[in-house]
N, CA and C atoms of all chains as a GROMACS GRO file, in nm:
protein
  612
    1UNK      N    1   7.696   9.037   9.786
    1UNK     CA    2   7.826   8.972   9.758
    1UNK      C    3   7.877   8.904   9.886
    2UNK      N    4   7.936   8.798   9.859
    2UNK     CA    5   7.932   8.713  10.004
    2UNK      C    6   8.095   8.772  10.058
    3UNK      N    7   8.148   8.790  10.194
    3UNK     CA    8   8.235   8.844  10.246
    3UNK      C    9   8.374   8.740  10.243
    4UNK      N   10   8.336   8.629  10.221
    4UNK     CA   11   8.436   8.567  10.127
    4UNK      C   12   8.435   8.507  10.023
    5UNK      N   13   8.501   8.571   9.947
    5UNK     CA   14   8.451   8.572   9.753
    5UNK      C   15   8.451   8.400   9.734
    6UNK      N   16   8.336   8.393   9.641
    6UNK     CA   17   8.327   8.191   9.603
    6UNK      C   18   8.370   8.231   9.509
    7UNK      N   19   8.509   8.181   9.497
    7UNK     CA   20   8.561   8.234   9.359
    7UNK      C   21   8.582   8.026   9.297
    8UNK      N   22   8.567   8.014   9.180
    8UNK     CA   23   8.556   7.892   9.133
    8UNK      C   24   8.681   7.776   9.145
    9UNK      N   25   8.700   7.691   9.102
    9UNK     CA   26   8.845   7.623   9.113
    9UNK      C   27   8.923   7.664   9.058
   10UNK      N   28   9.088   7.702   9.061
   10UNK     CA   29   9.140   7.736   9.037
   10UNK      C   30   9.174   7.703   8.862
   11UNK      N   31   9.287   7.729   8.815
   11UNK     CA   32   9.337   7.856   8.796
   11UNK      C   33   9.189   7.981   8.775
   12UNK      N   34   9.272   8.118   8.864
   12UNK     CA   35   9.234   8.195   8.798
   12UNK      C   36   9.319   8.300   8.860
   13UNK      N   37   9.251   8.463   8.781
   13UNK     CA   38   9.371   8.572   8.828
   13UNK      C   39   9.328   8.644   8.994
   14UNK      N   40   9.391   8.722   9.038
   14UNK     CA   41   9.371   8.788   9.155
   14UNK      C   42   9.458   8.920   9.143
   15UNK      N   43   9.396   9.032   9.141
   15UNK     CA   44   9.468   9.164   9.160
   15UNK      C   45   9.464   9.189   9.296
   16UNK      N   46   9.584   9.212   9.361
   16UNK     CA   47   9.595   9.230   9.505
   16UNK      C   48   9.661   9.444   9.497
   17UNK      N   49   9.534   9.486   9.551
   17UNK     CA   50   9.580   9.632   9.578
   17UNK      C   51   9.584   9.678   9.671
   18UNK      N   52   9.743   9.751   9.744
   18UNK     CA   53   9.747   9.755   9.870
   18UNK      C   54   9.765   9.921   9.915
   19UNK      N   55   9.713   9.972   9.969
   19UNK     CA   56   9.704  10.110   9.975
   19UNK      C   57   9.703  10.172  10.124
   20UNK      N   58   9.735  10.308  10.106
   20UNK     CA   59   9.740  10.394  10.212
   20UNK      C   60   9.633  10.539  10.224
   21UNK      N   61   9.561  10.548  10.233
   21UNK     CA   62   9.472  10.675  10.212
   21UNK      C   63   9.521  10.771  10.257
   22UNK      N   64   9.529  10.870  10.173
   22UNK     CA   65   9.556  11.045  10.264
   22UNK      C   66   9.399  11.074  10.355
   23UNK      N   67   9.443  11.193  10.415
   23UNK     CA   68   9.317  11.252  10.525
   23UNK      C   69   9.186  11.269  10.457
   24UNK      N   70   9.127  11.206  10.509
   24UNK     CA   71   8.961  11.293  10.437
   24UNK      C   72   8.894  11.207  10.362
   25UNK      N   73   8.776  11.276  10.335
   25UNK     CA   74   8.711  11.150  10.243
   25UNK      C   75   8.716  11.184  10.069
   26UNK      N   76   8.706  11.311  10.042
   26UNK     CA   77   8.717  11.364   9.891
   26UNK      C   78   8.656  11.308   9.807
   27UNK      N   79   8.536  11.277   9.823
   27UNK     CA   80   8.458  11.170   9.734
   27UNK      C   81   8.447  11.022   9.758
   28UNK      N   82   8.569  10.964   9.853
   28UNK     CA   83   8.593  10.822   9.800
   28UNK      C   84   8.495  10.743   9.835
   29UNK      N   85   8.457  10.753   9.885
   29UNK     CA   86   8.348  10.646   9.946
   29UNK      C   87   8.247  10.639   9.850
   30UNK      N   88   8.193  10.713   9.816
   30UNK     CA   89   8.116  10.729   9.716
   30UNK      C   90   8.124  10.629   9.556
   31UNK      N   91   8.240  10.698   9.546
   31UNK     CA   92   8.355  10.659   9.439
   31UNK      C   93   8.338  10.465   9.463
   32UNK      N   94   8.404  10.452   9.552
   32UNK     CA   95   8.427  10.310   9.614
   32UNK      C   96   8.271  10.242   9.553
   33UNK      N   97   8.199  10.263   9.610
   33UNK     CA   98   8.099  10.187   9.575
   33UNK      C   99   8.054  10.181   9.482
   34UNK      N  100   8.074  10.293   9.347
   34UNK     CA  101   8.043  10.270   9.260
   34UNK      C  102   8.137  10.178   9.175
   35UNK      N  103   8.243  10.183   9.218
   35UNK     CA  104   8.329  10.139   9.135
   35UNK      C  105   8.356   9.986   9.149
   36UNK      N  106   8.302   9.921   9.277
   36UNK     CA  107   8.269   9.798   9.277
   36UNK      C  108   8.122   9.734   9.241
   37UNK      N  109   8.025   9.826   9.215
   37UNK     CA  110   7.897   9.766   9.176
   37UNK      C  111   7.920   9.759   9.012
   38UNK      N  112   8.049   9.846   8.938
   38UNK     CA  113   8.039   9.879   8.819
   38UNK      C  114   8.153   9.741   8.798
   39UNK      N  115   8.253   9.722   8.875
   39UNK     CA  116   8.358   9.619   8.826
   39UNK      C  117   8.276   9.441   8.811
   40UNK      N  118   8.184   9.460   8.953
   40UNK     CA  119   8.090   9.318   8.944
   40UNK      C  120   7.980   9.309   8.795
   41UNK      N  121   7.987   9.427   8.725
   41UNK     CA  122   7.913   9.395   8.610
   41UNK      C  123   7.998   9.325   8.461
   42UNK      N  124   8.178   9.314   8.480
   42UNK     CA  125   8.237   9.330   8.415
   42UNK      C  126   8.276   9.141   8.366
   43UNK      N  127   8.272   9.162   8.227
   43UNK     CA  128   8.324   8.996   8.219
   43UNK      C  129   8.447   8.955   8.265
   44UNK      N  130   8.484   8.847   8.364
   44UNK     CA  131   8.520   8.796   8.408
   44UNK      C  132   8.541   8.848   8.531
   45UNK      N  133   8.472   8.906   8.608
   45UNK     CA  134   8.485   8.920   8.731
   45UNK      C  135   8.429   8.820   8.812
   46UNK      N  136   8.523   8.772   8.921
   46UNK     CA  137   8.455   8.649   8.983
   46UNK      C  138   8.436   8.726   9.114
   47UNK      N  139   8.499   8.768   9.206
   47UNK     CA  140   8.463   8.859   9.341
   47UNK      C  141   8.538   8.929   9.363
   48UNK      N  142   8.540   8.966   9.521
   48UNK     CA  143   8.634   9.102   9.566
   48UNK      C  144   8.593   9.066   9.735
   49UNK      N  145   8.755   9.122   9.795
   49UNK     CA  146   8.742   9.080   9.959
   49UNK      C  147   8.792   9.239   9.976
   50UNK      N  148   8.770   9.304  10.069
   50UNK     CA  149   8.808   9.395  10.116
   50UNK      C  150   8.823   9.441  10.262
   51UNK      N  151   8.949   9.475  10.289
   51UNK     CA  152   8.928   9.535  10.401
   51UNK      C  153   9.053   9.611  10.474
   52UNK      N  154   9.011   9.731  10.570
   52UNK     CA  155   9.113   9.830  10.575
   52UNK      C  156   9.124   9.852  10.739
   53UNK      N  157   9.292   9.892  10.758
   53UNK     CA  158   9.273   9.909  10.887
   53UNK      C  159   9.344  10.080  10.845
   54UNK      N  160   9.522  10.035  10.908
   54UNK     CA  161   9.575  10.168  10.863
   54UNK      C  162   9.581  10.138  10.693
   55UNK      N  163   9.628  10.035  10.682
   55UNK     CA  164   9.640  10.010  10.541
   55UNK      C  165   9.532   9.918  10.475
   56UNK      N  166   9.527   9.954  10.361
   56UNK     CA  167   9.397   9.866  10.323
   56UNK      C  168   9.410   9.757  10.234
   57UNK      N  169   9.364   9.697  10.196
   57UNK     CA  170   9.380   9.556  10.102
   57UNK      C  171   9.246   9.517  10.039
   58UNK      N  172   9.260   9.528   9.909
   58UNK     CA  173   9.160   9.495   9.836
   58UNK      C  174   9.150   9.379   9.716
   59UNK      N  175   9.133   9.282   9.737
   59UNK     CA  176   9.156   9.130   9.664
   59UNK      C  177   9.043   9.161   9.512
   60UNK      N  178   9.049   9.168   9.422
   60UNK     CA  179   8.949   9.140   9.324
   60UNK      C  180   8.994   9.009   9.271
   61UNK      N  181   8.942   8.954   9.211
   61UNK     CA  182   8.933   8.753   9.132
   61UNK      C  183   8.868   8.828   8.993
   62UNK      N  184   8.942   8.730   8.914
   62UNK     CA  185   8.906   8.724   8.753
   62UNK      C  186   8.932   8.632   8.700
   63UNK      N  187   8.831   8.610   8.614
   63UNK     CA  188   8.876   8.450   8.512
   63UNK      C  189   9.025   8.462   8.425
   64UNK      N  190   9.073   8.623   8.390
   64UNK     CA  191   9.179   8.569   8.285
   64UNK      C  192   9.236   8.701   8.295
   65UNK      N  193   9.338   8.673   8.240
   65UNK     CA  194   9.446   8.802   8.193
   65UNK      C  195   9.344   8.968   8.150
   66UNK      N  196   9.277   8.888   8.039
   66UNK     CA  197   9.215   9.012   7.919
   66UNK      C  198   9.072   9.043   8.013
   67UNK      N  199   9.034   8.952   8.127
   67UNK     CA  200   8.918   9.068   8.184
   67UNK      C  201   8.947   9.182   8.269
   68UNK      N  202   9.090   9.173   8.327
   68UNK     CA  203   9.181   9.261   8.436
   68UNK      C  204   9.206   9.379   8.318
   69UNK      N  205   9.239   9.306   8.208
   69UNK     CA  206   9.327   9.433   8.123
   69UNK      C  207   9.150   9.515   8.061
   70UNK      N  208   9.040   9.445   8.046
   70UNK     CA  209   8.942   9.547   8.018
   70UNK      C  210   8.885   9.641   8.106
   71UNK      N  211   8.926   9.567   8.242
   71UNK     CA  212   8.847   9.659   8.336
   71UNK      C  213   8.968   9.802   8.378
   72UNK      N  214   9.074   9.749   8.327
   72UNK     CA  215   9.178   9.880   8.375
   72UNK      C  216   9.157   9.976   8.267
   73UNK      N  217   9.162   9.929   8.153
   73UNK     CA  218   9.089  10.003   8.056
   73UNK      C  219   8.924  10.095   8.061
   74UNK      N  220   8.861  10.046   8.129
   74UNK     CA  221   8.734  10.062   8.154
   74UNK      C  222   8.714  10.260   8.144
   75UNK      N  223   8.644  10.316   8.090
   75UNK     CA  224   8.678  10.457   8.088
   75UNK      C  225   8.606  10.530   8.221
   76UNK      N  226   8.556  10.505   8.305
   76UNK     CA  227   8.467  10.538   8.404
   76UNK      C  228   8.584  10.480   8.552
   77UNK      N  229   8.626  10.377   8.520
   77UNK     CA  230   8.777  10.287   8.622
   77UNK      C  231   8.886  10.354   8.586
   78UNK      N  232   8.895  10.450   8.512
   78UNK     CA  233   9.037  10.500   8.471
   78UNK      C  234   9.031  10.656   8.527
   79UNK      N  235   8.888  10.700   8.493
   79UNK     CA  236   8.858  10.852   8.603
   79UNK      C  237   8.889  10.818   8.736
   80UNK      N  238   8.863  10.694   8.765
   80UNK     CA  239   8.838  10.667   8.969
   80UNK      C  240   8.979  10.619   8.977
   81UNK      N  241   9.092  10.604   8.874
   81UNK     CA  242   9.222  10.518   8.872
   81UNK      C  243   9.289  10.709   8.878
   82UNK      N  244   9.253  10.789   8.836
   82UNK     CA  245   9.331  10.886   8.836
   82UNK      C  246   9.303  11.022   8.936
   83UNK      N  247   9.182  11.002   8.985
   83UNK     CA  248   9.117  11.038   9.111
   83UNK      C  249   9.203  10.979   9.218
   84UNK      N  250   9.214  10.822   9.228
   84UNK     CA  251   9.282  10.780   9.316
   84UNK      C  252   9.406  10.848   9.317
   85UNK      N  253   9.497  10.869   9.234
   85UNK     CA  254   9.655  10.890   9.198
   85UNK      C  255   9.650  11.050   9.285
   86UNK      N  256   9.569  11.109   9.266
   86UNK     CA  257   9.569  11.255   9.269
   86UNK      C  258   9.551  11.306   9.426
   87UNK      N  259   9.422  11.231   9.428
   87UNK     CA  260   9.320  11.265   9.580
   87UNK      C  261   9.374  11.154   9.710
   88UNK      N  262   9.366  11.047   9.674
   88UNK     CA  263   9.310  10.923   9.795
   88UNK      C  264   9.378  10.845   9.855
   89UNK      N  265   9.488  10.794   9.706
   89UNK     CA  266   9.595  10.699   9.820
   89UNK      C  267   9.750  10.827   9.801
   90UNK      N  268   9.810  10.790   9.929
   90UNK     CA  269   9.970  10.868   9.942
   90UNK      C  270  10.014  10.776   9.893
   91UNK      N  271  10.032  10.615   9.873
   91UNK     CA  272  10.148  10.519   9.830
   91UNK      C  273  10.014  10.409   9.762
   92UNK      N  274  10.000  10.345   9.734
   92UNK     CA  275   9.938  10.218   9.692
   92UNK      C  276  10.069  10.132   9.570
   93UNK      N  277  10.040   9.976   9.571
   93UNK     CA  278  10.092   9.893   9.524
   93UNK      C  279  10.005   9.824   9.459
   94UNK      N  280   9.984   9.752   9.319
   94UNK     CA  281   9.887   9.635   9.240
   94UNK      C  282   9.970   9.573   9.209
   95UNK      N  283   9.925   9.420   9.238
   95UNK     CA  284   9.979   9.322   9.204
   95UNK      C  285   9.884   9.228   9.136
   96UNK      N  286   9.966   9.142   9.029
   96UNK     CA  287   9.837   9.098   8.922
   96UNK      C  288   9.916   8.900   8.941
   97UNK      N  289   9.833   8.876   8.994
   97UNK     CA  290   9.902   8.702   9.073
   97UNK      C  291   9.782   8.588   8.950
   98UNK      N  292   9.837   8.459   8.991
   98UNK     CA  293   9.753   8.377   8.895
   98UNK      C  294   9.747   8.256   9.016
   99UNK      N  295   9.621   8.263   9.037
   99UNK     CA  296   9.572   8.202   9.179
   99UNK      C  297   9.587   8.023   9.107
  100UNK      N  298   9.680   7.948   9.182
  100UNK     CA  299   9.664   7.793   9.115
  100UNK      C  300   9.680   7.743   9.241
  101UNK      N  301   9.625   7.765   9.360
  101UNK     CA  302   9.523   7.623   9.446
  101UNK      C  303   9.458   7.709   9.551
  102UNK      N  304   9.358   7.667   9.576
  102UNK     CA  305   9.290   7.687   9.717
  102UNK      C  306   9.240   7.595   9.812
  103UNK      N  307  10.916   9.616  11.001
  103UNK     CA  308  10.833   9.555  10.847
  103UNK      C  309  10.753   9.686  10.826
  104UNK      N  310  10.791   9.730  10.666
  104UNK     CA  311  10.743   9.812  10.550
  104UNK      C  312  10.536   9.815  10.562
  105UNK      N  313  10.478   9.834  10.580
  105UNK     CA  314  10.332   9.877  10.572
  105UNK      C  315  10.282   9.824  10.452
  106UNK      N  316  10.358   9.828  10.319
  106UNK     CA  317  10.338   9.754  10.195
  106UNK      C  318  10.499   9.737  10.173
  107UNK      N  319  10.447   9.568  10.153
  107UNK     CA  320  10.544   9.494  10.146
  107UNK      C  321  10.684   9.524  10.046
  108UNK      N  322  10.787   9.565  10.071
  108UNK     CA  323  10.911   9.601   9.936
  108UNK      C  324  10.927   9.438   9.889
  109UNK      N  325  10.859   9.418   9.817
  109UNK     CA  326  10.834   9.287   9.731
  109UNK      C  327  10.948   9.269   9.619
  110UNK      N  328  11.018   9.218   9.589
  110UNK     CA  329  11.148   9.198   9.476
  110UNK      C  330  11.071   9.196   9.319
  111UNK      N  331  11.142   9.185   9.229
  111UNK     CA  332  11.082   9.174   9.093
  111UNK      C  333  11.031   9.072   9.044
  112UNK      N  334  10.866   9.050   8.984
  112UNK     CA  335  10.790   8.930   8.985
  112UNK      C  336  10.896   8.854   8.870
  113UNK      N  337  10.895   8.724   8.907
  113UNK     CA  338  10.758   8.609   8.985
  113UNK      C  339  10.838   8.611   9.091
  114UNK      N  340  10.694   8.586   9.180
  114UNK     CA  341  10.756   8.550   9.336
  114UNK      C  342  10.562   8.503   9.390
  115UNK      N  343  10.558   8.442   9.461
  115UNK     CA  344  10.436   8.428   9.533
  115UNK      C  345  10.353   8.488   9.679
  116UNK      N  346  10.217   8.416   9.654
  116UNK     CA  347  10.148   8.501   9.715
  116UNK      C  348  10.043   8.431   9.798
  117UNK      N  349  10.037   8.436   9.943
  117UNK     CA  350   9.939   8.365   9.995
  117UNK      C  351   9.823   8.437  10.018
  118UNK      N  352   9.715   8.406   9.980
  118UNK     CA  353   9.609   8.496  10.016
  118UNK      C  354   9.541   8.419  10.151
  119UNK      N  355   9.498   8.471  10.278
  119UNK     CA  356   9.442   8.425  10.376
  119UNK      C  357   9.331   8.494  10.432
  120UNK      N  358   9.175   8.457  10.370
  120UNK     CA  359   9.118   8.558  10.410
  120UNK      C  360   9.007   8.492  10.538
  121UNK      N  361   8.940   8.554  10.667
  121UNK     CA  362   8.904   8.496  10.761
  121UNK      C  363   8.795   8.602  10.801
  122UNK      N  364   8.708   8.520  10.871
  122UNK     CA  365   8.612   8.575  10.949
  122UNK      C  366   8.668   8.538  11.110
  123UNK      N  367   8.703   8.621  11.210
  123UNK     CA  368   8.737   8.579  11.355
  123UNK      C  369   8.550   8.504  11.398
  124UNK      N  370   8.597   8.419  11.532
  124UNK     CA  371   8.504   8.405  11.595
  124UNK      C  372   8.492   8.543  11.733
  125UNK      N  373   8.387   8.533  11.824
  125UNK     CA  374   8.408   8.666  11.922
  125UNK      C  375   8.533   8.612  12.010
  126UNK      N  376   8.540   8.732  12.062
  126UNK     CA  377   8.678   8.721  12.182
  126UNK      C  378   8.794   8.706  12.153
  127UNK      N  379   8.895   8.755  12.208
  127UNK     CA  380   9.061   8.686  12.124
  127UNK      C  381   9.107   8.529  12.170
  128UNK      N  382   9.087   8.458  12.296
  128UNK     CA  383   9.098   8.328  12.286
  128UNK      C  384   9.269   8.294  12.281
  129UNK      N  385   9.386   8.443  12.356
  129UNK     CA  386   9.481   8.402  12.252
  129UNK      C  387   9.559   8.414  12.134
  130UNK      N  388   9.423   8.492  12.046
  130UNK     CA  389   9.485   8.501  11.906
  130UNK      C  390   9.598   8.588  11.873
  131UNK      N  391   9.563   8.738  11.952
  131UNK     CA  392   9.656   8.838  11.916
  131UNK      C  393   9.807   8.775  11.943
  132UNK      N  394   9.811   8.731  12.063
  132UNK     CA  395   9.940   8.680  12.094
  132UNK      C  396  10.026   8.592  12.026
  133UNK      N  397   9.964   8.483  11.957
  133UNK     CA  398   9.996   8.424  11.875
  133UNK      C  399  10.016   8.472  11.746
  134UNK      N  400   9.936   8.560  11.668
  134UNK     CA  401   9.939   8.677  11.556
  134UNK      C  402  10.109   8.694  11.498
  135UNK      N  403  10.131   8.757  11.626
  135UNK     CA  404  10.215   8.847  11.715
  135UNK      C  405  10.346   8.741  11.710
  136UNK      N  406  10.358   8.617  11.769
  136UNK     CA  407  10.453   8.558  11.734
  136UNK      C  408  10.502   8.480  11.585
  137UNK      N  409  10.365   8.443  11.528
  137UNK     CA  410  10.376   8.355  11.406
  137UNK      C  411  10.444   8.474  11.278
  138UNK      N  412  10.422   8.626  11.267
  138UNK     CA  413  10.422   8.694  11.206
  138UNK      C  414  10.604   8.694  11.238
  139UNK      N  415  10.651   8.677  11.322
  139UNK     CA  416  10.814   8.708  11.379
  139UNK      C  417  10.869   8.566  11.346
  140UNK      N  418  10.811   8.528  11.342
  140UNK     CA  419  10.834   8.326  11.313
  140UNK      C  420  10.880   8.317  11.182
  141UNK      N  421  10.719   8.346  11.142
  141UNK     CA  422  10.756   8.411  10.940
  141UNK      C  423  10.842   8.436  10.889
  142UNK      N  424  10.888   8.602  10.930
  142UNK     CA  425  10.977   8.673  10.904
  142UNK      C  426  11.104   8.612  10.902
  143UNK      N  427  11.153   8.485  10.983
  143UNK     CA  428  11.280   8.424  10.975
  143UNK      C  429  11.276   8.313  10.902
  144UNK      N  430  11.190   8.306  10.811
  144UNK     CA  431  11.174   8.173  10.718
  144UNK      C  432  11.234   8.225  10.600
  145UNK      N  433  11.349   8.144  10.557
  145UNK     CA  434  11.406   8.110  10.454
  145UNK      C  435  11.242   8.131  10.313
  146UNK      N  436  11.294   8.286  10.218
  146UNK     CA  437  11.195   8.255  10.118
  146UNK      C  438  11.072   8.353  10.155
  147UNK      N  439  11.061   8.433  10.300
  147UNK     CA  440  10.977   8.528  10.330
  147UNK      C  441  10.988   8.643  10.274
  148UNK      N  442  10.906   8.700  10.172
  148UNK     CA  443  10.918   8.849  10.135
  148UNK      C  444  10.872   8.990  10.226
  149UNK      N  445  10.748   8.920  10.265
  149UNK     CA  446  10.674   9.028  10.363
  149UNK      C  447  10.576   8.982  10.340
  150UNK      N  448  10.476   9.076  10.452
  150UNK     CA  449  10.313   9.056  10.472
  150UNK      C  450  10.284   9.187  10.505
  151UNK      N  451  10.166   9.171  10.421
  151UNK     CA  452  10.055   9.295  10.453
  151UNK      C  453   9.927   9.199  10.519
  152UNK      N  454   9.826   9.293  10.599
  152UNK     CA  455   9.766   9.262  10.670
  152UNK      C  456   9.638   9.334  10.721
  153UNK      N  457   9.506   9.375  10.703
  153UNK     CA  458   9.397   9.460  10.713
  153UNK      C  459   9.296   9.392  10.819
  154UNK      N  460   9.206   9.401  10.892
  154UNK     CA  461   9.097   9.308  10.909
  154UNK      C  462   8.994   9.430  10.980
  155UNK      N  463   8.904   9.445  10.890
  155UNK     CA  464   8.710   9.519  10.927
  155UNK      C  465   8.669   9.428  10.977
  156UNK      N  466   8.518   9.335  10.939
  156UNK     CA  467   8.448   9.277  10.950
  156UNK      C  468   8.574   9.117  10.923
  157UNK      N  469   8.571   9.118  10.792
  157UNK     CA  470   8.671   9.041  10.708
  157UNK      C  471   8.827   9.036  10.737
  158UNK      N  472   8.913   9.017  10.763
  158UNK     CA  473   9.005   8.991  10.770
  158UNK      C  474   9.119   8.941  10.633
  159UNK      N  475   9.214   9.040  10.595
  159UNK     CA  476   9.302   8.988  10.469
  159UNK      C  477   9.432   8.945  10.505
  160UNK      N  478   9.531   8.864  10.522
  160UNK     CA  479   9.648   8.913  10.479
  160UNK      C  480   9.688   8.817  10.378
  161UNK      N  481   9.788   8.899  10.322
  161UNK     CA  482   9.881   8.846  10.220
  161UNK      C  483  10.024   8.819  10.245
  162UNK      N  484  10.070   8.720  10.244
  162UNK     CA  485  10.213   8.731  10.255
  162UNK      C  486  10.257   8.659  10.134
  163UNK      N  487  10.381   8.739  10.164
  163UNK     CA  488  10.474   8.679  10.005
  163UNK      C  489  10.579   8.599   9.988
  164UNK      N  490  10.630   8.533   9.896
  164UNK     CA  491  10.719   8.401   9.932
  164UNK      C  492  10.821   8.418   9.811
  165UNK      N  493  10.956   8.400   9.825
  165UNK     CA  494  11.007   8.346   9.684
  165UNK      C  495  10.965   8.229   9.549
  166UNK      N  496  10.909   8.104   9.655
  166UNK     CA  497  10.887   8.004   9.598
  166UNK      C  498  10.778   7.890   9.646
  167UNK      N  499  10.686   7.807   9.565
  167UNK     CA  500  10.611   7.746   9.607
  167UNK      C  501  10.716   7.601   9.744
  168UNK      N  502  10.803   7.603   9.731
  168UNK     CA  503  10.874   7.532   9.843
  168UNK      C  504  10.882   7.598   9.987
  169UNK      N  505  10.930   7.735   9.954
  169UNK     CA  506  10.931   7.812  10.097
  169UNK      C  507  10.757   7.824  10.200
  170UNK      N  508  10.666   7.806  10.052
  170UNK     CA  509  10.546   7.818  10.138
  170UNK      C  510  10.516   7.728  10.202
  171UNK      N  511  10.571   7.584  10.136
  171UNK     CA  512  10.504   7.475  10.198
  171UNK      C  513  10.612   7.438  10.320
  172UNK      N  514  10.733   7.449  10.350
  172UNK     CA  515  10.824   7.440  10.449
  172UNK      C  516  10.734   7.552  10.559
  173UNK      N  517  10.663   7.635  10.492
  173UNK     CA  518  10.649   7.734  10.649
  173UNK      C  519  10.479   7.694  10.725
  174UNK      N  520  10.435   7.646  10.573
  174UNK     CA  521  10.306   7.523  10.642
  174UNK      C  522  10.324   7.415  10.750
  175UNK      N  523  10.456   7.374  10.704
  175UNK     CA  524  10.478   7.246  10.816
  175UNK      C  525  10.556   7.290  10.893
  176UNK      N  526  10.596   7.386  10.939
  176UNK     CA  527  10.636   7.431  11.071
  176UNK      C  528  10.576   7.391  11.184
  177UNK      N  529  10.678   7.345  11.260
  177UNK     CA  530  10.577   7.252  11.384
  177UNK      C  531  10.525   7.367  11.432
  178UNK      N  532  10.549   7.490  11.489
  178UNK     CA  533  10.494   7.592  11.584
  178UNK      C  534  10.392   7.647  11.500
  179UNK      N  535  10.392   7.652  11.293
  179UNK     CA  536  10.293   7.740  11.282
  179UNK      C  537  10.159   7.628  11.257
  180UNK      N  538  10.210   7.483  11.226
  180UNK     CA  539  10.118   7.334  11.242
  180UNK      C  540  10.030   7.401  11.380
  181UNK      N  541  10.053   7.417  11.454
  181UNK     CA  542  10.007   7.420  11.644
  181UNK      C  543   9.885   7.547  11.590
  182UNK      N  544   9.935   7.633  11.571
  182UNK     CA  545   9.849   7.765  11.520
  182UNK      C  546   9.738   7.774  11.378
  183UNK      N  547   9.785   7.678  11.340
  183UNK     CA  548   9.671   7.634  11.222
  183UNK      C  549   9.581   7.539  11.322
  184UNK      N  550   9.571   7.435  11.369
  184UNK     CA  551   9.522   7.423  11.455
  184UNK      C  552   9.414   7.465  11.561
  185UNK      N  553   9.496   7.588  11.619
  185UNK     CA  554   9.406   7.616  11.663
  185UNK      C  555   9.303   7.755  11.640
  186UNK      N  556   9.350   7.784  11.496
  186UNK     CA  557   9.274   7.830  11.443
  186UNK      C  558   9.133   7.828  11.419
  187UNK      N  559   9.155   7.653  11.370
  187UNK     CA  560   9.051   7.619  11.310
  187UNK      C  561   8.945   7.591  11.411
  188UNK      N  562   9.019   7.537  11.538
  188UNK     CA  563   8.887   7.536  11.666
  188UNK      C  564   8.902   7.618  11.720
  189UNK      N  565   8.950   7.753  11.730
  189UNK     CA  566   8.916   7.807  11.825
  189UNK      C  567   8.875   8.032  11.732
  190UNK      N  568   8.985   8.013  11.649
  190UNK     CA  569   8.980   8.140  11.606
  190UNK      C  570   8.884   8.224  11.464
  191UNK      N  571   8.849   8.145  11.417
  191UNK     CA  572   8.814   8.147  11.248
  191UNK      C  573   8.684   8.094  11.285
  192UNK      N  574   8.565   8.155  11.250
  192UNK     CA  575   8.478   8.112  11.186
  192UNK      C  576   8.466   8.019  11.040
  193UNK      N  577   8.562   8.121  10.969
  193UNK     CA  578   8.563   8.079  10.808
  193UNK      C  579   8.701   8.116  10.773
  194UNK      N  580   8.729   8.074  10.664
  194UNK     CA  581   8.889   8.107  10.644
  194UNK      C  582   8.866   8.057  10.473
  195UNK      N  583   8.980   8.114  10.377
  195UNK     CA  584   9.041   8.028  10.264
  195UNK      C  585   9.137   8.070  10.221
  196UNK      N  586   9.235   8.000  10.201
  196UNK     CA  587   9.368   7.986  10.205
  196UNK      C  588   9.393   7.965  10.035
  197UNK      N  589   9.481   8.110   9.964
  197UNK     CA  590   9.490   8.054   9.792
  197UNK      C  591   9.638   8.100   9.784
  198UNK      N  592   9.700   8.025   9.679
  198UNK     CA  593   9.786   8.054   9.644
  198UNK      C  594   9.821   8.135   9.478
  199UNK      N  595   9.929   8.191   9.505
  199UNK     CA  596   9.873   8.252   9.378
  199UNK      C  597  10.016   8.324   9.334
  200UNK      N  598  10.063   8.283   9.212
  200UNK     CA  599  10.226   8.355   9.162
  200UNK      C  600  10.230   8.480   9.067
  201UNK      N  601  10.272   8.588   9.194
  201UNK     CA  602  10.276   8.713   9.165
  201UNK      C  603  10.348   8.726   8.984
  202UNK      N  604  10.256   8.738   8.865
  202UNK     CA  605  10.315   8.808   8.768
  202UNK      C  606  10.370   8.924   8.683
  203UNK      N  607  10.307   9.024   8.827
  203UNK     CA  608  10.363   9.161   8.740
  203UNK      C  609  10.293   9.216   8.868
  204UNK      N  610  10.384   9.343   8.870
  204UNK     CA  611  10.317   9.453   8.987
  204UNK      C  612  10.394   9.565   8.940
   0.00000   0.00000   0.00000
């Protein structure tokens, strides 16, 4: 996956998730990677930028409304969505934007 | 400034800026450092979040597609785009994108 997503001409969507991790690793890493080799299989996924210092930021791209709403749905993304809530981040924020220029 | 941004109730916008540095700072931090305080007094600034690993993210947020483009043509942040492009960034892309729900 290239480290800056070729995401196509615009319009399209962008979930921006901004997070804070508690201590430790508790799986996540693990977790993490699966959960982006499993989201790149998903229709309309166009890419994903990532990257963390204290706080982290994770960009995913999608062609449309209804591929964001399948993958939140996703039943395997909703274990690692409630893992997260429980274990990984102390605060996180999602934001669901509609990317019109680059 | 908040770690994740206290963002108001969508719509509001979203710059995505994602970069590869070249080696060495050249400068940059310092400038970082002022343009981010520059920002912050622009008419229409919500906040910025900000990560950089390998990749480099930030996001900052805007009331309106006017406030973004008034803080584009800022003569001081004009100077820093600039010298971005020759001196700091390998790669860069710049999207815009109107926050619909968070």
């Amino acid at each position: 996956m290239p480290i800056i997503a070729k995401t196509p001409k615009p319009p399209y969507y962008a979930v921006i998730f901004t997070s804070l991790r508690t201590d430790g690793d508790h799986g996540y890493e693990q977790m993490a990677g699966r959960m982006l080799e499993l989201a790149s299989k998903q229709p309309g996924f166009l890419g994903l930028e990532s990257a963390r210092e204290e706080l982290g930021i994770t960009v995913s791209y999608w062609a449309d409304l209804e591929s964001i709403q399948k993958w939140k749905e996703n039943a395997m993304h909703r274990e690692a969505q409630k893992l997260g809530i429980e274990k990984w981040y102390s605060v996180f924020k999602t934001r669901i934007a509609r990317v019109e220029r680059d």
